[in-house]
Structures are given as structure tokens and as C-alpha cells.
Backbone as CSV, one residue per row, in Angstrom:
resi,resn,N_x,N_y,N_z,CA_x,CA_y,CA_z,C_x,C_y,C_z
1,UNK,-39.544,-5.730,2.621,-38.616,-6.140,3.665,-37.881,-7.419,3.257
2,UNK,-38.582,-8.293,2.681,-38.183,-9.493,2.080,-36.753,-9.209,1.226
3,UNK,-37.353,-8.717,0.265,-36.556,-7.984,-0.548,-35.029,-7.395,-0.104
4,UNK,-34.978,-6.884,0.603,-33.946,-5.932,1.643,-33.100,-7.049,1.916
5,UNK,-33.450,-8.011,2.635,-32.890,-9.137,3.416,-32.242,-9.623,2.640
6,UNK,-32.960,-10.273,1.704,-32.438,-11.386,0.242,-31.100,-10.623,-0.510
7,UNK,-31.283,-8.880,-0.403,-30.506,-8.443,-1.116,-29.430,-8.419,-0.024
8,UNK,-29.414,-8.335,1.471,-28.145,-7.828,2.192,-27.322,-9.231,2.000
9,UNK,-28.197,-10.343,1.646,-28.013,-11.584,2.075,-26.406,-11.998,0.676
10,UNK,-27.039,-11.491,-0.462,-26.611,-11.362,-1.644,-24.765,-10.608,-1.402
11,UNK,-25.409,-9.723,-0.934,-24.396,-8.525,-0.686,-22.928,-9.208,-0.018
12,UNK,-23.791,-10.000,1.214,-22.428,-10.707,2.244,-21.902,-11.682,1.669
13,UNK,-22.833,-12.618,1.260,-22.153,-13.873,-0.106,-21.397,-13.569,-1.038
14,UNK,-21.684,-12.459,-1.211,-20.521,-11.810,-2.350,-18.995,-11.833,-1.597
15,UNK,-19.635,-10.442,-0.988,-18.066,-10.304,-0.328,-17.195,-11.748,0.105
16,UNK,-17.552,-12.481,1.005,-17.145,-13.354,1.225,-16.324,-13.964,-0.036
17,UNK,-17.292,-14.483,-0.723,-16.545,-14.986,-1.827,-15.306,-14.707,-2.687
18,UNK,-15.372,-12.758,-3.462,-14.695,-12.529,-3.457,-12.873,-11.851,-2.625
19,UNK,-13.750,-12.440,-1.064,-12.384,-11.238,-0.185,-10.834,-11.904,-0.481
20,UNK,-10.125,-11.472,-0.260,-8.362,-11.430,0.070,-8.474,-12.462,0.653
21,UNK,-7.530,-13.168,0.541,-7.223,-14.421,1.336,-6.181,-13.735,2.474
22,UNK,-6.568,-13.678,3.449,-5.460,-13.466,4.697,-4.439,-14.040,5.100
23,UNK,-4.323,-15.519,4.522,-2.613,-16.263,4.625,-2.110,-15.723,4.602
24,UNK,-2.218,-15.351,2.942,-0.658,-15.083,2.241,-0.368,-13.808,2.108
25,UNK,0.369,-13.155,1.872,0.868,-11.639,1.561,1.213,-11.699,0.255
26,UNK,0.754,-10.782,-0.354,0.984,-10.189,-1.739,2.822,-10.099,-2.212
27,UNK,3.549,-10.316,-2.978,4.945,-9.833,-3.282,4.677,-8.614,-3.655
28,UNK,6.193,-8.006,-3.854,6.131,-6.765,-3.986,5.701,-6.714,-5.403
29,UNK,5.615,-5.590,-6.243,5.586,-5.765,-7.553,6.483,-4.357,-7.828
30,UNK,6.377,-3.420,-7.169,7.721,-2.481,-8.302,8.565,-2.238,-7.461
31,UNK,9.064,-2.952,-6.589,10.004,-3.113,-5.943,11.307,-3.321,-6.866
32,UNK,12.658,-2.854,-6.912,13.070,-2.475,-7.798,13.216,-1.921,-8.962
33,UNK,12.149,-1.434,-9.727,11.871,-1.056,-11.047,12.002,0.446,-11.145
34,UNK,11.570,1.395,-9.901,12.001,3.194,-10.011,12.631,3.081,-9.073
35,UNK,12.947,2.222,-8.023,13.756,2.791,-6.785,14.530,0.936,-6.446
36,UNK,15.603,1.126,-5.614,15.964,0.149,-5.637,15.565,-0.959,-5.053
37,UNK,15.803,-2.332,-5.132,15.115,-2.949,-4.331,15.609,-3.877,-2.710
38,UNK,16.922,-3.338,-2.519,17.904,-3.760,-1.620,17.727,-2.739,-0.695
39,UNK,17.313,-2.815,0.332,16.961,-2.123,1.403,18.048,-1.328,1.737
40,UNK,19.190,-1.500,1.867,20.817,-0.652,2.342,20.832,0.370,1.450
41,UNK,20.956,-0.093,-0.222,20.746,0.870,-1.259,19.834,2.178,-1.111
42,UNK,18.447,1.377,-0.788,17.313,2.323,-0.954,17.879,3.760,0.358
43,UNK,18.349,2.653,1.556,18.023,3.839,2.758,19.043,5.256,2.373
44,UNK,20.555,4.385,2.050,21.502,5.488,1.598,20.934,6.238,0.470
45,UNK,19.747,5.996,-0.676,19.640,6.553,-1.753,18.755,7.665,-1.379
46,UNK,18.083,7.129,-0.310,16.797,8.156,0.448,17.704,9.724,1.291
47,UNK,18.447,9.044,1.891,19.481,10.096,2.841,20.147,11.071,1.988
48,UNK,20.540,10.372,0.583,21.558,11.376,0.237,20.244,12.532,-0.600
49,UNK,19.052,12.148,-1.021,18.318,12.927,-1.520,17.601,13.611,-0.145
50,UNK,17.596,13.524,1.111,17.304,14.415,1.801,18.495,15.480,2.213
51,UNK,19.234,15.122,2.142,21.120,15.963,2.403,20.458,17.245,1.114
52,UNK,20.436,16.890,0.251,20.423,17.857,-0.802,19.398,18.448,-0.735
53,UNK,18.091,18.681,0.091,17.124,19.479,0.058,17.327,20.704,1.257
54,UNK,16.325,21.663,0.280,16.541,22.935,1.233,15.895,22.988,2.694
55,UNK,16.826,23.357,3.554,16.549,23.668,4.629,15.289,24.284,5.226
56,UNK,14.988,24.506,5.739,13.233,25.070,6.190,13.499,25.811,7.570
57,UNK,13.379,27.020,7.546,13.345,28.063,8.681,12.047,28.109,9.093
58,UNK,11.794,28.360,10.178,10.817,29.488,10.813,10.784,31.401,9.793
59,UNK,11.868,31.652,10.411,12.131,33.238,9.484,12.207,33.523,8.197
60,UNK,12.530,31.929,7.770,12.891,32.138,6.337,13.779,33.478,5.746
């Protein structure tokens, strides 16, 4: 039982130690690099690749 404890004890000290800091927020990182990174760009770049996909019936 000792044992158990010492180890959960281990377990939470860890985490702690290593967690995310909750301040800050991460930057993007491939934000621009396959898709664009200007939000206006992206939305029109998104729209015109849904314009060009096939339609979807019920009856087909």
C-alpha cells in the first residue's frame, strides 16, 4: 500500500511539473506553409474548392 501511494505520489509530481503552461498560447506553426495564412485568402480559397465539388443526391 505504501508502495501504491509513493508511486501515485510520483505520478502527480510529475505531471505537474511537466504540464502546459496555461498563460500563453502556442503560435501557429504551419500556418501559411500548405494553405494560406491570411484568413480572407484562406476562406475564398476554401469556397472556391467547395464550388468545384460534386454535388450529393439522395437518388443519386
Amino acid at each position: 500500500m505504501r508502495t501504491i501511494i509513493i508511486l501515485l505520489f510520483s505520478i502527480l509530481a510529475t505531471m505537474e511539473i511537466f504540464s502546459q503552461n496555461r498563460t500563453t498560447d502556442r503560435q501557429p506553426v504551419a500556418a501559411g506553409r500548405f494553405y494560406s495564412a491570411d484568413k480572407e485568402t484562406l476562406t475564398k480559397d476554401i469556397s472556391q474548392l467547395f464550388e468545384t465539388c460534386k454535388k450529393y443526391t439522395e437518388n443519386r
